[in-house]
ROSE-4610 file (N, C-alpha, C; in Angstrom, 1 decimal, always signed):
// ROSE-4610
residu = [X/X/X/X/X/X/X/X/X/X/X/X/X/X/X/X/X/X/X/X/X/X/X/X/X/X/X/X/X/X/X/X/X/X/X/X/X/X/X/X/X/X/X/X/X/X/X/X/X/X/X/X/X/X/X/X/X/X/X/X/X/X/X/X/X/X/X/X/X/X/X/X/X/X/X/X/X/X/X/X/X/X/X/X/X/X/X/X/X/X/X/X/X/X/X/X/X/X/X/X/X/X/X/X/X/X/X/X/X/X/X/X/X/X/X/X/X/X/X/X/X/X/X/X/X/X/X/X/X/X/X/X/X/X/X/X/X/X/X/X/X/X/X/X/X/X/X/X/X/X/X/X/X]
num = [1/1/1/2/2/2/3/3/3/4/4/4/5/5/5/6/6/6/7/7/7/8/8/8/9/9/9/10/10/10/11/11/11/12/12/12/13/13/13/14/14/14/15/15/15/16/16/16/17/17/17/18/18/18/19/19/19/20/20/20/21/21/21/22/22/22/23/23/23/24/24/24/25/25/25/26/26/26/27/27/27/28/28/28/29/29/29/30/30/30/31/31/31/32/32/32/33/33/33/34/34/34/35/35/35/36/36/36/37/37/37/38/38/38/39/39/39/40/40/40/41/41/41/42/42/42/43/43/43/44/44/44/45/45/45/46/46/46/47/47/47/48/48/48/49/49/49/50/50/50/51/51/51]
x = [+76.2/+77.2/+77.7/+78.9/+79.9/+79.2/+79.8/+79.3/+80.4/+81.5/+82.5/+82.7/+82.3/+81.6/+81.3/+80.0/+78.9/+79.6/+80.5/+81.0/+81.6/+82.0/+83.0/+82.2/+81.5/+80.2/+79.9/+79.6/+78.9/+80.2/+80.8/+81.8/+82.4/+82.9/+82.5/+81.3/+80.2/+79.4/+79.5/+79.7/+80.1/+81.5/+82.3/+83.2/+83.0/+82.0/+81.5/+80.8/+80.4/+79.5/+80.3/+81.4/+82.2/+82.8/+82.4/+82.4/+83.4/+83.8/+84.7/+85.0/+85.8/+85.1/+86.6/+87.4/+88.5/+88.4/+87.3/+86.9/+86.5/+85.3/+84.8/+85.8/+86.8/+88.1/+88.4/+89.1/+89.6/+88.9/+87.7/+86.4/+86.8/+86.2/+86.6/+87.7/+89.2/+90.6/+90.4/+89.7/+89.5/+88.6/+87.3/+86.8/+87.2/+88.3/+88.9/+89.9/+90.2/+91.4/+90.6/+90.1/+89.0/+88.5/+88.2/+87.3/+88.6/+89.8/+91.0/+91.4/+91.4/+91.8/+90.8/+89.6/+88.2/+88.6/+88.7/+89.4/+90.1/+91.5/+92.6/+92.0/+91.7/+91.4/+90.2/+89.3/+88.5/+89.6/+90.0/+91.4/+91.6/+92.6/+93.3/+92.6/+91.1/+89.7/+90.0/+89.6/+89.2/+90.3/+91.4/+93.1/+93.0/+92.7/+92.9/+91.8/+90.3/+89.4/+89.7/+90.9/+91.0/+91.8/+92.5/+93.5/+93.2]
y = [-110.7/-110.3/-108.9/-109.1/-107.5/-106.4/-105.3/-104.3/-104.0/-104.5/-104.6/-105.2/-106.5/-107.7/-107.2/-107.2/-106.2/-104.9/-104.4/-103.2/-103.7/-104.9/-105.6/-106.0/-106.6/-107.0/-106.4/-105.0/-103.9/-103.5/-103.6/-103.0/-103.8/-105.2/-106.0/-106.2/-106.1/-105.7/-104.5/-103.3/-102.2/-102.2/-103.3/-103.5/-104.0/-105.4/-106.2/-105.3/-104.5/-103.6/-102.8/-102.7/-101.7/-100.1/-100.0/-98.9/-98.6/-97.2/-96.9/-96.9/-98.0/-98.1/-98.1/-96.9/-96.5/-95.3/-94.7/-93.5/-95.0/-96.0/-96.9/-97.7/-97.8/-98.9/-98.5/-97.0/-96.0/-95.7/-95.6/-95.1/-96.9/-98.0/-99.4/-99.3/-98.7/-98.8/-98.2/-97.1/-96.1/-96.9/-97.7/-97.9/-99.7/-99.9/-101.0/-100.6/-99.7/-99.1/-98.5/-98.0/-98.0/-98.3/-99.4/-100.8/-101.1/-101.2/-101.7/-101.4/-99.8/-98.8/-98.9/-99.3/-99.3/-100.6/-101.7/-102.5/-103.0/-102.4/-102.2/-101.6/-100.0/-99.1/-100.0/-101.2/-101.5/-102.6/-103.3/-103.8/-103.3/-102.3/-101.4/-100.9/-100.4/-100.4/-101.0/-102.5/-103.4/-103.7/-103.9/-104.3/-103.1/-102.0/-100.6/-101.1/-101.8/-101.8/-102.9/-104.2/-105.2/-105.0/-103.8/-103.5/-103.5]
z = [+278.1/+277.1/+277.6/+277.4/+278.1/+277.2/+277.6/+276.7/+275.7/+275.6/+274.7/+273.5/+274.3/+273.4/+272.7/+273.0/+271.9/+270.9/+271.4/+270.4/+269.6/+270.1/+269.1/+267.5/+268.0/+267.4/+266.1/+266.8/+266.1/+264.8/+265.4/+264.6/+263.6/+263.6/+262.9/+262.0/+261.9/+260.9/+260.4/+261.0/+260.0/+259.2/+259.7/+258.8/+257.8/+258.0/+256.8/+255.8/+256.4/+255.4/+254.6/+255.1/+254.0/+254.5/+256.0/+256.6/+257.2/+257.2/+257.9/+259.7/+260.0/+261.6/+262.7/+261.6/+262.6/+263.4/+263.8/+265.0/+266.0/+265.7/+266.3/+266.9/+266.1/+267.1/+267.9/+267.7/+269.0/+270.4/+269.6/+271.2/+272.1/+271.1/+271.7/+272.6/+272.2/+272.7/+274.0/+273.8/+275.0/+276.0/+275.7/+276.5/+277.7/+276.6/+277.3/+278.4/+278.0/+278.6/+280.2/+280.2/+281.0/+281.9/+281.4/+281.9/+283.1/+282.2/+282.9/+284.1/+284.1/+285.1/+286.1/+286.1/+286.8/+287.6/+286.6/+287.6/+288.4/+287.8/+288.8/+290.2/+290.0/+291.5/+291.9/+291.6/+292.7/+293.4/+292.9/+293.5/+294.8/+294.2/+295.1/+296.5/+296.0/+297.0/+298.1/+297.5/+298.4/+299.3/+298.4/+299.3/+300.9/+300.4/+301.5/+302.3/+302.1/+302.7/+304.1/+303.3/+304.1/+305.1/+305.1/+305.9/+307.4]
């Protein structure tokens, strides 16, 4: 399971529960965003590596 997944998860039950889980969405936004940029530059890595 991603680690995302999982936040997803989490946060979805603190929703069910009635909880405030708009700091929790944001950190999520951020860490996809992230994740994103992480994989783009190994991309980019490897492209320079095959050169």
């Amino acid at each position: 399971m991603s680690i995302t997944l999982r936040q997803e998860q989490l946060i979805a039950e603190l929703d069910q529960d009635g909880l405030d889980t708009t700091a929790a969405m944001s950190v999520l936004a951020t860490l996809r965003r992230t994740q994103e940029l992480h994989e783009l530059d190994v991309k980019r890595l490897l492209g320079e590596l095959a050169k």
